[in-house]
C-alpha positions as a Markdown table, in Angstrom:
| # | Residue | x | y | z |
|---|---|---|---|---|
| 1 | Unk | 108.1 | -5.4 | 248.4 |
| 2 | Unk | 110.4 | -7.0 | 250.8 |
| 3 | Unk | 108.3 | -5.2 | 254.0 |
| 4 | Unk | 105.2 | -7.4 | 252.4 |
| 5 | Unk | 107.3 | -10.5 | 252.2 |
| 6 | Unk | 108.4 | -10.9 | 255.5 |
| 7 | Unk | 104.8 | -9.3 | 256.6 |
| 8 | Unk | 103.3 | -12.6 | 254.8 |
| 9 | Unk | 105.7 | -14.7 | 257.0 |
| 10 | Unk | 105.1 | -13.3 | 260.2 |
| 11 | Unk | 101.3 | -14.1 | 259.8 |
| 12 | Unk | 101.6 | -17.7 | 260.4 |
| 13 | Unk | 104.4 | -16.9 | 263.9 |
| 14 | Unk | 101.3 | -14.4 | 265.5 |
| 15 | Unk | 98.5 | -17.1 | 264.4 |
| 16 | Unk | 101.0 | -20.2 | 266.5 |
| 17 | Unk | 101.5 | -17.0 | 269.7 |
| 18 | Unk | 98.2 | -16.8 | 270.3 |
| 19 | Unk | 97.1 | -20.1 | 269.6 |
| 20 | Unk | 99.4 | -21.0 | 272.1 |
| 21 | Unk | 98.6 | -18.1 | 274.8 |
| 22 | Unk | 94.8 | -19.5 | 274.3 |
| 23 | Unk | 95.5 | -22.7 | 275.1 |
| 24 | Unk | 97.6 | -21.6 | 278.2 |
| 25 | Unk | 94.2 | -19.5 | 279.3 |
| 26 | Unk | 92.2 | -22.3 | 278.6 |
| 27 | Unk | 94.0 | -24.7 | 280.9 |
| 28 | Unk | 94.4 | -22.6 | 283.9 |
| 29 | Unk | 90.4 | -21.8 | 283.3 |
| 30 | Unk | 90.0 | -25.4 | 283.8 |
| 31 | Unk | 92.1 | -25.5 | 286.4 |
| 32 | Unk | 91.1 | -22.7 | 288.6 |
| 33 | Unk | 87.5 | -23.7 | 287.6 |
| 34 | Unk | 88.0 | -27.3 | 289.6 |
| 35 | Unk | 89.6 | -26.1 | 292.2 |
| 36 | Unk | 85.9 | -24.1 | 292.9 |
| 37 | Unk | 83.9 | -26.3 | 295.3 |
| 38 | Unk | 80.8 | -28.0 | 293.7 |
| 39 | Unk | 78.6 | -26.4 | 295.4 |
| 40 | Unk | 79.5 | -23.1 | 293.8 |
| 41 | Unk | 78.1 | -23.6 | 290.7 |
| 42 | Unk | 75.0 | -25.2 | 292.4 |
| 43 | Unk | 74.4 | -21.5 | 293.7 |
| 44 | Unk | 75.0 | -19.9 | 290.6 |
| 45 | Unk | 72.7 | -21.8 | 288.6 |
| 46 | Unk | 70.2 | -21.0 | 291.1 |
| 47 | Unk | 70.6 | -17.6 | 291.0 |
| 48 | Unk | 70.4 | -17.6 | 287.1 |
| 49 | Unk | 67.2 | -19.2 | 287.5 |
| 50 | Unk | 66.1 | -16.9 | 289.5 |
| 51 | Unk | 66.0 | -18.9 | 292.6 |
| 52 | Unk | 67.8 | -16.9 | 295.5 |
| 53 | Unk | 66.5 | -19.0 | 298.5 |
| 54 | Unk | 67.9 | -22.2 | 297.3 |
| 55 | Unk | 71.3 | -20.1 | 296.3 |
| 56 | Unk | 71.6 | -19.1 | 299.5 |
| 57 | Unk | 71.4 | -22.3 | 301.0 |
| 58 | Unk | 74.1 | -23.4 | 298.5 |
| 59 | Unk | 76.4 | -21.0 | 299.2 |
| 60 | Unk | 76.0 | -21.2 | 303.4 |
| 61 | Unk | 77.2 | -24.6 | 302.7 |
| 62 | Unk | 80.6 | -23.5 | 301.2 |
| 63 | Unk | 81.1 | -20.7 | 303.6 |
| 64 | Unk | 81.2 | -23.2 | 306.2 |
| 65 | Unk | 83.3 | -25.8 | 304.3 |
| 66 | Unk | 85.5 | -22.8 | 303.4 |
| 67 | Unk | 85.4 | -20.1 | 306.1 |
| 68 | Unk | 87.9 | -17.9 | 304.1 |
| 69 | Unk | 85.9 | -17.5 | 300.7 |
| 70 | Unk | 85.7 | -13.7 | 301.0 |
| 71 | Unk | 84.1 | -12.9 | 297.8 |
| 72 | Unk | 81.2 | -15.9 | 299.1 |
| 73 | Unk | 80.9 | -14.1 | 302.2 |
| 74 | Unk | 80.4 | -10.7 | 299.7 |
| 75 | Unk | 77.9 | -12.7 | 297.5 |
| 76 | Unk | 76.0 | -14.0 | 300.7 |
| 77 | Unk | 75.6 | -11.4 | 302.2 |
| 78 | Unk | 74.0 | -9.7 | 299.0 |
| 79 | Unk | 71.7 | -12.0 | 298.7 |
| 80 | Unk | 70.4 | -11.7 | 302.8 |
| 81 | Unk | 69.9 | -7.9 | 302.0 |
| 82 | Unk | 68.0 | -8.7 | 298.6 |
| 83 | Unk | 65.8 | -10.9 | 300.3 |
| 84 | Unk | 65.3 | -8.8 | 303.2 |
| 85 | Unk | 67.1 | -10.7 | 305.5 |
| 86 | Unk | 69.1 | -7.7 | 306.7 |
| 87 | Unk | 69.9 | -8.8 | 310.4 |
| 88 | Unk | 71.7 | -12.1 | 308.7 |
| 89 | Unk | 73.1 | -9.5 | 305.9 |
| 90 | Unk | 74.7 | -7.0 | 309.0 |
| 91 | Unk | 76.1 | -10.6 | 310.3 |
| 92 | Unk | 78.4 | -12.1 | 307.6 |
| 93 | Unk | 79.7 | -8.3 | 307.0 |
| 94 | Unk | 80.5 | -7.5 | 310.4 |
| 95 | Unk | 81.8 | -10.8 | 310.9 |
| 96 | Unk | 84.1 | -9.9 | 307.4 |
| 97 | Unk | 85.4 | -6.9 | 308.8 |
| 98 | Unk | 86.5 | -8.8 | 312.6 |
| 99 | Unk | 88.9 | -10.7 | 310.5 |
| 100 | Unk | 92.3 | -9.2 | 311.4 |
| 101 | Unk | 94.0 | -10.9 | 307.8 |
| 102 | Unk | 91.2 | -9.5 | 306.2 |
| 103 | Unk | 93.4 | -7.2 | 303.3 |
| 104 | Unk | 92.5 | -3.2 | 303.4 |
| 105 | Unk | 90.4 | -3.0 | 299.9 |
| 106 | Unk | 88.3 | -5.6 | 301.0 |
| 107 | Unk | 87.5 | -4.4 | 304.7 |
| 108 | Unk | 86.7 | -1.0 | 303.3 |
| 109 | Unk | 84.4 | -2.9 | 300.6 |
| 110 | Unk | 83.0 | -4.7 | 303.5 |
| 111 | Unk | 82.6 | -1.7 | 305.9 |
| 112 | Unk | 80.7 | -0.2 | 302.4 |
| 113 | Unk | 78.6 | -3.8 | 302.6 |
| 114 | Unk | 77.6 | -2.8 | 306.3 |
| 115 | Unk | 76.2 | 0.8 | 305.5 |
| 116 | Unk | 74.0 | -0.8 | 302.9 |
| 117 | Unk | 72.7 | -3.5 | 305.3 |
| 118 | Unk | 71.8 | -0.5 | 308.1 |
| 119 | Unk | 70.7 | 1.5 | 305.4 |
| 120 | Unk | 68.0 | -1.2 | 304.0 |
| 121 | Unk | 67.0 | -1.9 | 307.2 |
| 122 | Unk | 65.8 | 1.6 | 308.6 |
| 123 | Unk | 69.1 | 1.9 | 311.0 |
| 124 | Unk | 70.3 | 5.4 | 309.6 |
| 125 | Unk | 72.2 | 6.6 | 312.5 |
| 126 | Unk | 74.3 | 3.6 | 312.4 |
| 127 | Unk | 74.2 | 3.6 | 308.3 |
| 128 | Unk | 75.6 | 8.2 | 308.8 |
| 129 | Unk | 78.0 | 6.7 | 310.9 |
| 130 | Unk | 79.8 | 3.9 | 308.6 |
| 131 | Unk | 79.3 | 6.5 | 305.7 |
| 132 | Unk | 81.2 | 8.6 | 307.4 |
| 133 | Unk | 84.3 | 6.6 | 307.7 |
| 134 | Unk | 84.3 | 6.0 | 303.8 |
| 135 | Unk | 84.3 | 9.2 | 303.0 |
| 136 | Unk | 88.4 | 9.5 | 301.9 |
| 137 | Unk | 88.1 | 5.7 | 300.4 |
| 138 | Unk | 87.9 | 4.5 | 297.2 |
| 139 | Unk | 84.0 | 4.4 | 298.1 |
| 140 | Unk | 83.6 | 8.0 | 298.6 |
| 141 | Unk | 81.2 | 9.2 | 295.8 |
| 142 | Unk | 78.9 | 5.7 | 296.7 |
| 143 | Unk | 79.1 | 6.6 | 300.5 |
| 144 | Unk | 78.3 | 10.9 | 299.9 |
| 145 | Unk | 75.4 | 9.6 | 297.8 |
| 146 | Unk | 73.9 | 7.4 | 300.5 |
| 147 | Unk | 74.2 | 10.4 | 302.9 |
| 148 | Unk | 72.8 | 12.7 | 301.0 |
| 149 | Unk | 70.0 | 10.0 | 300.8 |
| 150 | Unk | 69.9 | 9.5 | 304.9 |
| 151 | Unk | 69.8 | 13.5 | 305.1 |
| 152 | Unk | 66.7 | 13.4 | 302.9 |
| 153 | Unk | 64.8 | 10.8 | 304.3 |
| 154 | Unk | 65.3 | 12.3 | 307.7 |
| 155 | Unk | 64.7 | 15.9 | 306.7 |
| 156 | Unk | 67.8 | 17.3 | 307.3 |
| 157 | Unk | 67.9 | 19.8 | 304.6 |
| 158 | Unk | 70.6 | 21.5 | 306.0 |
| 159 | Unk | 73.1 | 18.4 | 305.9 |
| 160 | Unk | 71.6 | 17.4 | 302.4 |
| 161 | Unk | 72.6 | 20.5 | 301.0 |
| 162 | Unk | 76.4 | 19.7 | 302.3 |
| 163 | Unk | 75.8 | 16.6 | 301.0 |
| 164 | Unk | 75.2 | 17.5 | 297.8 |
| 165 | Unk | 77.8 | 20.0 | 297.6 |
| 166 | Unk | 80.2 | 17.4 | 298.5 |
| 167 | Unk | 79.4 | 15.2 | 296.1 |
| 168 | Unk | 79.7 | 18.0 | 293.3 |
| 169 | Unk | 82.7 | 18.8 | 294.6 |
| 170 | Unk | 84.3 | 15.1 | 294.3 |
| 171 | Unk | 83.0 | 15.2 | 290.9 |
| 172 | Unk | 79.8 | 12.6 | 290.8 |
| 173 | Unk | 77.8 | 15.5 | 289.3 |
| 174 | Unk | 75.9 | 18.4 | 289.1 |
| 175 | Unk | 73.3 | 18.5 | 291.7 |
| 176 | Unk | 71.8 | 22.1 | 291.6 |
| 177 | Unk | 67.9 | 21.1 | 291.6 |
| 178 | Unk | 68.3 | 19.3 | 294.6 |
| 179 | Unk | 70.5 | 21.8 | 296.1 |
| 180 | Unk | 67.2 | 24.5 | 295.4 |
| 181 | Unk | 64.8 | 21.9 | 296.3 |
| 182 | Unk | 66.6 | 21.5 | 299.8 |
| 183 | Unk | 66.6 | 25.2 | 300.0 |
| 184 | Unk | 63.0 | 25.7 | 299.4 |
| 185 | Unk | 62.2 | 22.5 | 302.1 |
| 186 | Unk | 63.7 | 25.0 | 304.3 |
| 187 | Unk | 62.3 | 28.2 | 303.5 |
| 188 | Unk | 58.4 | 26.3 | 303.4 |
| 189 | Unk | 59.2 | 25.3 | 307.3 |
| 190 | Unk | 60.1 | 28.9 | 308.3 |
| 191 | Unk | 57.3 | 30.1 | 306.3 |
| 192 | Unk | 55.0 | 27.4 | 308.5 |
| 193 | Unk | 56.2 | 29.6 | 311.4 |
| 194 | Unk | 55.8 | 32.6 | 309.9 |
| 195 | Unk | 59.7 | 33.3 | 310.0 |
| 196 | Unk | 59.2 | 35.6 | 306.4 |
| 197 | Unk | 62.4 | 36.6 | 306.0 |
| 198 | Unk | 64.6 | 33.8 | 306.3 |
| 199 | Unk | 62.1 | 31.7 | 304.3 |
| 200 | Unk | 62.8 | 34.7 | 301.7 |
| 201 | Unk | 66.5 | 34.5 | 302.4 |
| 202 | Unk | 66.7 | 30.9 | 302.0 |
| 203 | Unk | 64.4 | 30.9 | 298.5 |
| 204 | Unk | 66.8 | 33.7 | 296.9 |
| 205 | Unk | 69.4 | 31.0 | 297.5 |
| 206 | Unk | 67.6 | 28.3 | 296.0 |
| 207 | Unk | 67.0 | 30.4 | 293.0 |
| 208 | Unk | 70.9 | 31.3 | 292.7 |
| 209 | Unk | 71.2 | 27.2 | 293.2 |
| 210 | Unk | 68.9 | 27.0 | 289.9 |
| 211 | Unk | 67.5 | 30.0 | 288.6 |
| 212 | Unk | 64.6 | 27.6 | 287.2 |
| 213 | Unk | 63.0 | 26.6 | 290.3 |
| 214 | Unk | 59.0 | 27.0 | 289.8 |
| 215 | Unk | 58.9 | 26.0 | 293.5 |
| 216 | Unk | 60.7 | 28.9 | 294.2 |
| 217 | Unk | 59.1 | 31.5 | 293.0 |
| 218 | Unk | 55.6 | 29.9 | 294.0 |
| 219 | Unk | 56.7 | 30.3 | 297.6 |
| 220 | Unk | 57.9 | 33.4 | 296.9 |
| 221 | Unk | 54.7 | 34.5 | 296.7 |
| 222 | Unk | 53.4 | 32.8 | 299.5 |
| 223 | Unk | 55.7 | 34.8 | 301.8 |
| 224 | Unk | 55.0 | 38.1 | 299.9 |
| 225 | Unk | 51.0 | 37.3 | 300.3 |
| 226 | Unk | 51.9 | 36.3 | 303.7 |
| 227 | Unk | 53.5 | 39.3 | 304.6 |
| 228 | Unk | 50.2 | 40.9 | 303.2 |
| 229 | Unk | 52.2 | 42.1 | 300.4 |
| 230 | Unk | 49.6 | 41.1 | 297.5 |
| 231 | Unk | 50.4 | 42.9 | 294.7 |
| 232 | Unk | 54.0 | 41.9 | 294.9 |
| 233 | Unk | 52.7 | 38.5 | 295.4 |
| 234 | Unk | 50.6 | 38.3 | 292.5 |
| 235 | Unk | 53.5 | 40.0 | 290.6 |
| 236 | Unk | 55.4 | 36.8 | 291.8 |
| 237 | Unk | 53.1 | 34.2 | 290.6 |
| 238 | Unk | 52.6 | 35.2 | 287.5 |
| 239 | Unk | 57.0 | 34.6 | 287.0 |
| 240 | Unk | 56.0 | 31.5 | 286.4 |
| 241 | Unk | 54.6 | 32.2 | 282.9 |
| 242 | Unk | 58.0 | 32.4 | 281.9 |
| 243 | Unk | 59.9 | 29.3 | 283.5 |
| 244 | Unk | 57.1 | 26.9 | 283.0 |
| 245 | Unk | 53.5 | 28.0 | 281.3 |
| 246 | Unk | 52.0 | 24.3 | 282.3 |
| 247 | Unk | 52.9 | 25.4 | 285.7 |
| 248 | Unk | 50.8 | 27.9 | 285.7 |
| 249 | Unk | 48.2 | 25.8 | 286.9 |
| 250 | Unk | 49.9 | 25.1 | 290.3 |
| 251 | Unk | 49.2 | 28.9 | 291.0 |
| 252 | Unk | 46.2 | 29.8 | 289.1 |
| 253 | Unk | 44.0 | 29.4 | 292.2 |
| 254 | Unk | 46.2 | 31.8 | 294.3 |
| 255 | Unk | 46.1 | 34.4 | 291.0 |
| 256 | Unk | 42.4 | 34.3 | 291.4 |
| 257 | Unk | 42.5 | 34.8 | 295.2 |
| 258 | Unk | 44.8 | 37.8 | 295.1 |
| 259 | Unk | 42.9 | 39.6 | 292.0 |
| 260 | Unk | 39.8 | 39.0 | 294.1 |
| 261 | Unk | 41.5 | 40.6 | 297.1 |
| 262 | Unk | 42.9 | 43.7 | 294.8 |
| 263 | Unk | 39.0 | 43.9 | 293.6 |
| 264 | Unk | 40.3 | 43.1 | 289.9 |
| 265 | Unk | 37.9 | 39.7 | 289.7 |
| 266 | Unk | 37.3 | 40.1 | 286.1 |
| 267 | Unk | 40.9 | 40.8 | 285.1 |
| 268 | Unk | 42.1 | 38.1 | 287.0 |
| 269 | Unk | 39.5 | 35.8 | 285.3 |
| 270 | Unk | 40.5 | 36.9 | 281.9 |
| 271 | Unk | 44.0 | 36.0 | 282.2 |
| 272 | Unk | 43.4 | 32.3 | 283.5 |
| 273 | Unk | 41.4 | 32.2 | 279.9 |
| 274 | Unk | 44.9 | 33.3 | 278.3 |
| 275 | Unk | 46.4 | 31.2 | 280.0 |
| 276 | Unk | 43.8 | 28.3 | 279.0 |
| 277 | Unk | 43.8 | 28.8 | 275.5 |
| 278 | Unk | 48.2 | 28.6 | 275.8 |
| 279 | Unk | 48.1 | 25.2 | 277.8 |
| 280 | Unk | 45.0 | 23.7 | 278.9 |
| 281 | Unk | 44.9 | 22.4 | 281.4 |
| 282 | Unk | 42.0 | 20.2 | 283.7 |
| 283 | Unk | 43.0 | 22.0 | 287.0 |
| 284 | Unk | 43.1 | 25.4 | 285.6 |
| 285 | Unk | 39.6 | 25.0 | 284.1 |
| 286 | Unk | 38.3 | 24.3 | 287.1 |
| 287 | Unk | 39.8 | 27.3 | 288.5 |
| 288 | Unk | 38.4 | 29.3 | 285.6 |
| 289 | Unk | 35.0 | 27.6 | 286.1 |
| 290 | Unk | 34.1 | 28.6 | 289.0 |
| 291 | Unk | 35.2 | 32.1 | 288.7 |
| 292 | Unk | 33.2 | 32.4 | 285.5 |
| 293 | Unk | 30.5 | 30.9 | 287.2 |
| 294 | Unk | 30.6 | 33.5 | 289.4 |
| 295 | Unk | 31.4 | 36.7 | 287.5 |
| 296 | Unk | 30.2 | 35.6 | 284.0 |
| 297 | Unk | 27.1 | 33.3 | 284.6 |
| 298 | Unk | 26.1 | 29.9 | 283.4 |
| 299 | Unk | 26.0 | 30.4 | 279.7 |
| 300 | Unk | 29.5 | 31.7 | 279.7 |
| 301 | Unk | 30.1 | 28.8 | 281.9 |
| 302 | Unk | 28.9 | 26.0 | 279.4 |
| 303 | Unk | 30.7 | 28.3 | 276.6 |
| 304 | Unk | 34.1 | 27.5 | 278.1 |
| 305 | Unk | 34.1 | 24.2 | 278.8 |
| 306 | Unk | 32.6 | 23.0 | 275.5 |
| 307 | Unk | 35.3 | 25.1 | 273.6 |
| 308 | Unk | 38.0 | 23.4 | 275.9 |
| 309 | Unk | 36.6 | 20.4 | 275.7 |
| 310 | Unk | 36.9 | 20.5 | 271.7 |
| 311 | Unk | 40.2 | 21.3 | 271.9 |
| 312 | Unk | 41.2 | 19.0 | 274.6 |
| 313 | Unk | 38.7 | 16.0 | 274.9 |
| 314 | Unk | 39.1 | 14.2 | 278.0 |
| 315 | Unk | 37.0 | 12.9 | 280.5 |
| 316 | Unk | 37.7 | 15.1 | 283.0 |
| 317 | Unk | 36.8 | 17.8 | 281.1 |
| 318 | Unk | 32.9 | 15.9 | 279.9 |
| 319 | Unk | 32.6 | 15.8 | 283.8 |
| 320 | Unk | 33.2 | 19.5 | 284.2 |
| 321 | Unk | 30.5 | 20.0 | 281.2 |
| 322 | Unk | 28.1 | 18.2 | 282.6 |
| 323 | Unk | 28.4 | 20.3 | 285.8 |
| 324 | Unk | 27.4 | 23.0 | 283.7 |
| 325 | Unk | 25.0 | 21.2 | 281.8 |
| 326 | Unk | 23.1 | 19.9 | 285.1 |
| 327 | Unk | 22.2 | 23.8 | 286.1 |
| 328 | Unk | 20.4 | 24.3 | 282.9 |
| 329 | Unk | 18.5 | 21.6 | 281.4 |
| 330 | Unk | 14.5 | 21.4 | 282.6 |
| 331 | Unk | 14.3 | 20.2 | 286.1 |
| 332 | Unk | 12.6 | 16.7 | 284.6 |
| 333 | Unk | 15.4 | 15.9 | 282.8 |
| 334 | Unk | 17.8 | 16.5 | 285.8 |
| 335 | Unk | 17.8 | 13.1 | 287.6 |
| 336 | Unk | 18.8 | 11.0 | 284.3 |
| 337 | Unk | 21.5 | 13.6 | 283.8 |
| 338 | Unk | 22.4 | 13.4 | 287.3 |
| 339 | Unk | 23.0 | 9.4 | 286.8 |
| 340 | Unk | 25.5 | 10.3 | 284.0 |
| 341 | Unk | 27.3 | 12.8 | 285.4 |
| 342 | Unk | 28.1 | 10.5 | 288.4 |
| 343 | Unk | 29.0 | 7.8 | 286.3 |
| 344 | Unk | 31.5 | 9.9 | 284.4 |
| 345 | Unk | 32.8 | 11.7 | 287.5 |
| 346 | Unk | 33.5 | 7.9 | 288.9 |
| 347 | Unk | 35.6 | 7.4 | 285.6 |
| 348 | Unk | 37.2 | 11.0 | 285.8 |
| 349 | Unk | 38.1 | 10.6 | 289.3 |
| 350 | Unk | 40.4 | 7.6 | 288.6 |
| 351 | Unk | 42.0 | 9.6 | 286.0 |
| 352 | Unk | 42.6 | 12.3 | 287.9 |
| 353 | Unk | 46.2 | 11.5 | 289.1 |
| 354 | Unk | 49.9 | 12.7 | 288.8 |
| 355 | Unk | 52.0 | 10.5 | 287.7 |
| 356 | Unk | 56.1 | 10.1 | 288.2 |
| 357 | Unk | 57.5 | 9.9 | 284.9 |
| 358 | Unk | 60.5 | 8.1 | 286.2 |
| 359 | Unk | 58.8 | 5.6 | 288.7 |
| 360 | Unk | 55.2 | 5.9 | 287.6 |
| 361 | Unk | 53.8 | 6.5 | 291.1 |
| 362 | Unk | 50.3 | 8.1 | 290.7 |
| 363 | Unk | 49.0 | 10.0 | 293.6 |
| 364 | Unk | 46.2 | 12.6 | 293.9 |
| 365 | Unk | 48.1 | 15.8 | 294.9 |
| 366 | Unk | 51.0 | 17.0 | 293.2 |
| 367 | Unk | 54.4 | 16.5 | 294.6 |
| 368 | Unk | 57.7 | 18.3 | 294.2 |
| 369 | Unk | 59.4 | 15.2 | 295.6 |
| 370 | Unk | 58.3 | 11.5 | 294.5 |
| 371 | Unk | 56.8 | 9.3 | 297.5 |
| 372 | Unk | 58.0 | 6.1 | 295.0 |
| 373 | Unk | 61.3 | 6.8 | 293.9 |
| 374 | Unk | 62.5 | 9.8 | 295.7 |
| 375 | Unk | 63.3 | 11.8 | 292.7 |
| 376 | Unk | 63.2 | 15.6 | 292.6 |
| 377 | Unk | 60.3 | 17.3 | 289.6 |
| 378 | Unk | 59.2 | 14.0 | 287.9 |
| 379 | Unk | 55.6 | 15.2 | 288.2 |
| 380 | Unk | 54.2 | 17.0 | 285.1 |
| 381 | Unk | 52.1 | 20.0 | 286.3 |
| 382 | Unk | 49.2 | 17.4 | 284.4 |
| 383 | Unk | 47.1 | 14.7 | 285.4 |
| 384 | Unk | 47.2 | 11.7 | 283.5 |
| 385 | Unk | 44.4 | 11.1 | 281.3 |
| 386 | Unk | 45.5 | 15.2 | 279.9 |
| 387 | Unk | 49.3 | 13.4 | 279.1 |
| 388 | Unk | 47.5 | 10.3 | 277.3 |
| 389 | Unk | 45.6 | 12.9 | 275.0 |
| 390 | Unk | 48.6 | 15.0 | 274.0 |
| 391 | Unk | 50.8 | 12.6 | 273.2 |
């Protein structure tokens, strides 16, 4: 009972403390607040109206009343780069880090300031060289980050993939798919010049990098059919059944091409139909099309699309009926059905894209590596319009 007594009295002594400690924070707020120059806060309204031209011209003013305003010189220079202005941006940080009085954590933030200046504007040999010299600073992870970026952009797989490894190691995460996705940049370029076995050699390690690389084992197979090796090819391809079944489109034409080879046409056909009837899929039909068109004839033909196209109705898939359609109907009905086939083949076309699912880019091919955002296996092995129906 006595604990709660002098509990109850000490209520009022903590409420006067801080009371008192607010006030205390409130005046030096307002003091330190005056002491800013006017023009200060003219700049940062502008920027929260979204205004960073006339920001910029506010806070040139103070930097030139007030030549020692680091963190001005910081903000100024951030705006230069976000507007573009990158010369004028690579100015006001190099002229930051001439300052001999300039304290050691904010030179190194300065130097880091630079790297992105020479970065956004194109200048990557002198951006790899200040990245460099941050590389045992408090900036490390940030500065291994933008040279793994440099290394991509200028193909240096090799360098990337010590990049990346670097950055594991200093503990800014897991990077594994890149790390295979480097490894198989490499291995397509020796396969380009028909150097099999290291583009084998270099695909083995992307696949120890990340043992569910689909890129990996599609190449694979390129160098085994390469080599003339088609059976172990085709043995290859179809591995990617079990990492990714919608990714079995990306090979289906190849399974075709090698069963046709190995003069098993019809086998070959029948399991693209498998596959079909597991994940459908627009570019696997068409795949399966033609080689029913060819081994099966024109009623088997218009058999398979309509049944895909009642399980999965999509454009795309109306065009490819009315391709089979066209070869059957009376020759005088022909040029009416011609005029919708080619006005649903416009429509189809434009929803015939891949598209990034973490920038949205749409392009016509498929890409392992987004041309918008630079991101490694955003692309579902699916065009668009085939995403819109499923979900």
């Amino acid at each position: 009972m006595e604990f709660e007594i002098w509990w109850l009295l000490g209520i009022p002594l903590f409420f006067t403390l801080g009371w008192s400690a607010a006030r205390i924070d409130i005046r030096q707020l307002i003091s330190e607040s005056r002491s800013l120059p006017h023009g200060y806060f003219k700049g940062l309204n502008f920027l929260l109206n979204d205004q960073p031209d006339k920001a910029i011209d506010a806070f040139i003013d103070i930097v030139r009343l007030d030549p020692e305003a680091v963190d001005l010189h910081f903000a100024l220079g951030n705006l230069f780069r976000r507007r573009g202005e990158t010369e004028r941006a690579i100015r006001v940080h190099q002229n930051l880090l001439a300052r001999p009085d300039l304290p050691t954590e904010q030179k190194t933030q300065a130097m880091y300031e630079l790297g992105q200046d020479y970065l956004k504007a194109g200048l990557l040999d002198r951006a790899e060289e200040t990245y460099n010299l941050l590389v045992n600073s408090p900036f490390e992870a940030q500065a291994r980050r933008a040279l793994l970026e440099i290394y991509q952009r200028e193909k240096e797989w090799a360098r990337a993939i010590e990049a990346a490894n670097a950055l594991q190691e200093c503990g800014a995460g897991g990077r594994q798919k890149e790390i295979a996705q480097f490894y198989c940049e490499i291995a397509q370029d020796e396969l380009v010049h028909t150097n099999t076995e290291a583009a084998l050699a270099n695909l083995e390690k992307a696949l120890a990098a990340d043992r569910n690389n689909v890129r990996a084992i599609i190449l694979m197979g390129d160098v085994y059919m390469a080599n003339g090796d088609t059976e172990i090819a085709l043995s290859t391809w179809r591995r990617v059944e079990q990492q990714s079944v919608p990714h079995v489109a990306l090979v289906a034409q190849r399974l075709m091409d090698a069963y046709r080879k190995l003069d098993k046409s019809q086998e070959g056909l029948n399991l693209l139909k498998n596959y079909l009837a597991e994940a459908p899929s627009i570019d696997l039909l068409e795949v399966a099309f033609k080689a029913t068109l060819e081994l099966e004839g024109i009623e088997a033909v218009n058999s398979l699309v309509s049944e895909e196209l009642r399980r999965t109705p999509t454009l795309l898939g109306l065009d490819k009926l009315l391709d089979g359609r066209i070869m059957v109907v009376p020759p005088e009905v022909r040029p009416e059905l011609a005029i919708i086939k080619n006005l649903v083949h416009g429509y189809a076309q434009k929803l015939a894209r891949y598209q990034c699912s973490n920038c949205g880019f749409k392009a016509r091919q498929f890409y392992w590596h987004c041309p918008g955002c630079s991101k490694w296996e955003t692309y579902p092995p699916r065009r668009t319009e085939e995403l819109n129906v499923m979900n």
